[in-house]
N, C-alpha and C positions, 0 to 999 in steps of 0.2 A: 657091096658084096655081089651086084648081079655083074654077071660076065666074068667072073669068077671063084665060081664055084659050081658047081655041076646041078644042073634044072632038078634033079630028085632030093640033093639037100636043101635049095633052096625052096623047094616047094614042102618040106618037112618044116624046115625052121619057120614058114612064114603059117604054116598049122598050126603049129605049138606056140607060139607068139599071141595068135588070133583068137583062138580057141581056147586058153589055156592064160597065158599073160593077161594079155590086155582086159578079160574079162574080170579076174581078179583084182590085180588092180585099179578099176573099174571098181567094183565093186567097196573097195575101200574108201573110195572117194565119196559116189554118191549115194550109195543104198543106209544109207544111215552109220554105217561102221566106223571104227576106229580115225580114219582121218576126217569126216565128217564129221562127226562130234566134237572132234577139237576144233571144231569152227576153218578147217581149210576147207577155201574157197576155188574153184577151177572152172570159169566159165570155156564154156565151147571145149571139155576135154583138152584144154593145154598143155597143162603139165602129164593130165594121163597117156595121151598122146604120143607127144614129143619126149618128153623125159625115156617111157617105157621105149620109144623106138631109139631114144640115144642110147641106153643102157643094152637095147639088143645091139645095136651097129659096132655099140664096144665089144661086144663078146664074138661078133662076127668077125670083124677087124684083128681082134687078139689071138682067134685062132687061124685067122688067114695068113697073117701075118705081115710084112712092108709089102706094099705093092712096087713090084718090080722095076724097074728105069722111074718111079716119081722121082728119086734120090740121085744127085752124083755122090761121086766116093769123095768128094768133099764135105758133103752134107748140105750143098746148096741144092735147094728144091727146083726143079723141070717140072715148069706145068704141063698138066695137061690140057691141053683147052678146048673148049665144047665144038663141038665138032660143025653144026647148024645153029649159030646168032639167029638167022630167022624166028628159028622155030622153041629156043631157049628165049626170046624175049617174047612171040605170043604166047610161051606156056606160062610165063611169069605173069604177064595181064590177065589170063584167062584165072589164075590164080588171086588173081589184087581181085578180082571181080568176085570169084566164088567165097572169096573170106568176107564178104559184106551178109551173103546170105548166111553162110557158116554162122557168125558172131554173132549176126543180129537174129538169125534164127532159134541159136539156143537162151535167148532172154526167155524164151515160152512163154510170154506174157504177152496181149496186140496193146502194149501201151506207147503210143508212139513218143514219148518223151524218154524215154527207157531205149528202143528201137533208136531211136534219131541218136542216142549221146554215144549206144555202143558202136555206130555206122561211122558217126565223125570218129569216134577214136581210132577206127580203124584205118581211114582215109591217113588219119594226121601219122600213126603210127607207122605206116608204109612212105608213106611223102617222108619221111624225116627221116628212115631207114635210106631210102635212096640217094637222097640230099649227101645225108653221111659218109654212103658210100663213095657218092663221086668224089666228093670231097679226099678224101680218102685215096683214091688211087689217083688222082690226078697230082696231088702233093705227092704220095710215094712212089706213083709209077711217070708223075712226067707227063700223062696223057689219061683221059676217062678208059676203062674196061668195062666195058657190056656187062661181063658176065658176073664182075665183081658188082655194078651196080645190081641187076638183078636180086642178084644172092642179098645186097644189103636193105631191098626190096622184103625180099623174103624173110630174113632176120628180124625188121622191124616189124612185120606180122604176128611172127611168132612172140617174139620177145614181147609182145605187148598183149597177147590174144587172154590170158587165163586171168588178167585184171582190167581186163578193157571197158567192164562193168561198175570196176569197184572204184578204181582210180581218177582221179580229176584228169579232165582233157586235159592240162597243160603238159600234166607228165607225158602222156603220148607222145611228144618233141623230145623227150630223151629223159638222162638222170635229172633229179632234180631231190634238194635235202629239205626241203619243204614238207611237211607234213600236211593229210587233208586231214577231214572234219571226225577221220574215223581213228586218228593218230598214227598212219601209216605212213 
């Protein structure tokens, strides 16, 4: 949405989001309420987070509506592509770095067995994100993409961030039909 759509809605929508959203939802999670009780689990705010910010980008997106030249009138996709590699791969490190504090921060406990298991998951769960990724565009595209690694960087963060706690390390390396000791 940013760069299009006008600095006074955007600074509305990211009020009522902040203010309004996320604190609710928020509150469903961990104040004891209704999805707390049911025993869901969300370490480091993941799913309150990411879900509540995908659910907004969808309503932002659906009222904005296609963005203009991504599309040919065939329906093949023109990327867009980031504009400074520099500065899109140290934002993505400075990122793999701040998610160590982030995940291991919100353990709120100084146990460092606890601290130590949620840190590796996180390492394994971005390494294996990335791995992925080249993988991935090098098979599809013929050649690695920066940007597409990053992003699969980034994906394996997330994707792993709100059971990074709960889950055995090996899952952190991807899907796996294995069940741990807690039947997940």
């Amino acid at each position: 949405m940013a760069e299009r759509i006008k600095i006074q809605s955007f600074m509305l929508f990211s009020v009522a989001l902040t203010a309004v959203i996320y604190p609710v939802v928020g509150h469903w999670v961990w104040a004891g309420c209704w999805l707390g009780e049911k025993g869901f689990a969300d370490l480091a705010g993941s799913t309150v987070v990411h879900s509540v910010g995908g659910w907004a980008a969808l309503v932002g997106a659906t009222l904005l509506g296609p963005r203009l030249g991504k599309f040919a009138k065939s329906g093949k996709v023109r990327p867009i592509p980031g504009h400074n590699m520099s500065l899109l791969t140290l934002g993505g490190l400075v990122l793999w770095i701040g998610w160590f504090g982030f995940n291991a921060g919100s353990e709120l406990a100084a146990k460092p067995e606890a601290i130590t298991r949620v840190a590796t998951a996180t390492v394994i769960s971005a390494a294996f994100g990335t791995v992925a990724a080249t993988a991935w565009a090098w098979k599809r595209l013929g050649t690695p993409d920066l940007s597409l690694i990053i992003n699969g960087m980034l994906g394996g963060l997330v994707g792993f961030t709100a059971g990074c706690r709960f889950i055995e390390l090996y899952a952190a390396a991807g899907p796996s039909s294995e069940k741990n000791d807690r039947g997940w």
